[in-house]
Structures are given as structure tokens and as C-alpha cells.
N, C-alpha and C positions, 0 to 999 in steps of 0.2 A: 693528437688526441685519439684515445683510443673509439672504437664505434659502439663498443660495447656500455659504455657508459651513455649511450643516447637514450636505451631501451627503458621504457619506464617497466618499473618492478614492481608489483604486489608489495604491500605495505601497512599497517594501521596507521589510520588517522582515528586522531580524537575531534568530536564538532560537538559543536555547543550551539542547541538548537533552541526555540522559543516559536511554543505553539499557542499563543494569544493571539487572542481574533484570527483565527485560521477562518473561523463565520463570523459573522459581521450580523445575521438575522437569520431567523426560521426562516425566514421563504428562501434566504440564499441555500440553508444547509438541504432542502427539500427541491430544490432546483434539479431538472437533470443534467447529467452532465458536470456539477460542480463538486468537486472534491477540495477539504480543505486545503492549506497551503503552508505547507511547515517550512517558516524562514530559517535559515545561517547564519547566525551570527560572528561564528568563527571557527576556522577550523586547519591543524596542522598535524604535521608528521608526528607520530609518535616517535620518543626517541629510543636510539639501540641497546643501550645499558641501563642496566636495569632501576639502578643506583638514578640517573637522567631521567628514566620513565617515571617510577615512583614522585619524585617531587613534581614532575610536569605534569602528572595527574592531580597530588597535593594544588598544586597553582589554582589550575582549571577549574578544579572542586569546588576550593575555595570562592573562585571569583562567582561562580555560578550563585553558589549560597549565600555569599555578601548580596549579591541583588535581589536578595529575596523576594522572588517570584518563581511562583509554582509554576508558568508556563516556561523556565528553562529546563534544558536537561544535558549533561554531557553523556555524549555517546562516543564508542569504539566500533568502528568500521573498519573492513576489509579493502582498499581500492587502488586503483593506479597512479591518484593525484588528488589534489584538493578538490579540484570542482569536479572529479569523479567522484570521490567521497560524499560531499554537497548534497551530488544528483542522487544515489542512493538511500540517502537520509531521504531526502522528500520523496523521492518512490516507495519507500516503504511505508511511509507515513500516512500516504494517498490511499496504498493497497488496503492498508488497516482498516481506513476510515470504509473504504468499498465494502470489505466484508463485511464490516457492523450492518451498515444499512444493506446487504442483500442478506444476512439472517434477522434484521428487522420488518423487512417483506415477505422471506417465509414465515417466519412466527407469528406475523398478523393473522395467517390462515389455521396455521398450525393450533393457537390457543382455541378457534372455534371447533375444533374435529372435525376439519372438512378433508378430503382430497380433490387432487387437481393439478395442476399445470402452473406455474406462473413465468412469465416472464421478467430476467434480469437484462438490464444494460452490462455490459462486460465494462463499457469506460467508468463507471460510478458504482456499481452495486445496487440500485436504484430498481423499481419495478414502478409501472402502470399502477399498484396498486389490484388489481383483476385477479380472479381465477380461475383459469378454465379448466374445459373437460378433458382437452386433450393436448398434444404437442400442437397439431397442426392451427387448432382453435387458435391457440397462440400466437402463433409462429405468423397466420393471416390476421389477425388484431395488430399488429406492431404495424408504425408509420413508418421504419424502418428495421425489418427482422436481423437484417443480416451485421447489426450492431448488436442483438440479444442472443442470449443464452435460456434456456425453458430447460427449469428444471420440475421434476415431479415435488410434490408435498405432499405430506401423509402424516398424519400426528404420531405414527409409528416408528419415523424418522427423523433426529433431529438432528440439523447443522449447525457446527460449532461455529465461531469465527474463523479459527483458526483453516478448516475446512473450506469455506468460505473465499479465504486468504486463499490457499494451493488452485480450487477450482477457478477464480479470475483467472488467479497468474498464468494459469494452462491456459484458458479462452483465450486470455490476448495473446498469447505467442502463436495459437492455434490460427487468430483471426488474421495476423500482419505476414504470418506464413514462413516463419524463420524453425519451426520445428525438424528435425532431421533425426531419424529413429528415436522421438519420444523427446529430445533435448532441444531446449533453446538454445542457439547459434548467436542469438543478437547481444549476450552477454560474455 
């Protein structure tokens, strides 16, 4: 046997995700710390001709739209295996949800024209709710700072989600420590 055939290779999978009841109630989705939960349903190798890919997509499509339900979706991912593929799909779905709710914490301040300080959770996207005067205000308000990120608010200034999205994704690599000239290493 050759060795070379052991290496897992970069590949597209296709996964067929179902994001129904990822909340279960407002107080769950307003929780700190809880990010929804986007289940797997299924998920495989895309195939290598093109002719194979097309109808394996056909398949997929189809099965997805027979069960008509909105909370499925077929996706195309980049990954090393199935349950790499998997894990990706719900990290990115997590990330999503994080940024909603840390631009739904600054825009609560933002719609009154105030400025200020707020702090975010880096694991949810989530704020106290508060806005202070300063970093530091902040920074000593948190029962735990060194899980937040304090950013400024200024109604001069608005964060998109998308924004939102890249700024997490930088905290946590920044926070677990795997950063090495500007790059996450952990991926």
C-alpha cells in the first residue's frame, strides 16, 4: 500500500443542514453563552466528474425540496472529511448567529445617538446590555473581562454583520492564542 494514499486531501462536500429549533425560546436565544445549534443531517464527498457531480447535486436538491421544509438547506463546503465538513457547517452557523446579536447590542445604543463603550462576549456575540464611558469602565463592569471584547459605539459608525463576523473570528483566535503573524494556525 502506498502511504501516500493515507493523507487526507482537501475536497468538497455537500451537507444537508436543518436549522429548526436551533432556539427552543426567547430566554434560551437571550442566554449568555448559548448559540444556536445547526444540526447534520447528511453529508458526502462531492463527486470528481462533472457529469456525477451534476446529478449528485440533482439528487441532494431534490431530496431536500421533497421535504419541504424551510429549515433545510444543501450546502458546499471546503474540508478534509465528513465530520470536518460537519464541524464547519455548525461553526459557521454559530459565527453567524454571534454577529447578529453583537450588531444587535450595538444598535441598541447606536439608534439613541449616544456614544460609549460596550462590552461584547467573544463566545456569543451577547453584551451586558450597558454603555459606558470608557474602555476601562467596561472592561471593570465584566464578572469576567477577559472572556469580552469592548468595542467603541458612535452613531457615526455602523457595524455590519458581516464585520461583526471577521471581528469575533479575530477575538477568538486572539483569545485561545493560536495567532502567529496575523494568521490562525488552529485551522
Amino acid at each position: 500500500m502506498n502511504t501516500g494514499d493515507l493523507v487526507k486531501r482537501r475536497a468538497q462536500y455537500l451537507v444537508i443542514a436543518d436549522d429548526r429549533d436551533a432556539f427552543t425560546t426567547r430566554e434560551e436565544h437571550s442566554r449568555a453563552d448559548r448559540l444556536p445549534e445547526r444540526r447534520v443531517v447528511h453529508v458526502e464527498r462531492q463527486a470528481d466528474h462533472p457529469d456525477e457531480r451534476q446529478a449528485q447535486w440533482d439528487e441532494l436538491s431534490g431530496s431536500v425540496l421533497e421535504a419541504g421544509s424551510e429549515s433545510l438547506s444543501l450546502l458546499t463546503v471546503s474540508a478534509d472529511s465528513q465530520a470536518h465538513a460537519a464541524a464547519i457547517v455548525r461553526h459557521q452557523y454559530a459565527v453567524h448567529h454571534a454577529a447578529v446579536r453583537m450588531v444587535e447590542a450595538i444598535d441598541s445604543h447606536t439608534e439613541r445617538g449616544v456614544h460609549g463603550w460596550v462590552a461584547i462576549r467573544i463566545a456569543d456575540g451577547g453584551s451586558d446590555g450597558e454603555l459606558y464611558g470608557d474602555y476601562e469602565e467596561a472592561f471593570a463592569a465584566q464578572e469576567r473581562p477577559e472572556e469580552c471584547t469592548y468595542v467603541p459605539v458612535s452613531p457615526a459608525y455602523a457595524w455590519t454583520p458581516r464585520m461583526c463576523e471577521e471581528y469575533l473570528e479575530g477575538m477568538t483566535h486572539l483569545r485561545h492564542g493560536c495567532m502567529v503573524y496575523g494568521r490562525p494556525t488552529c485551522r
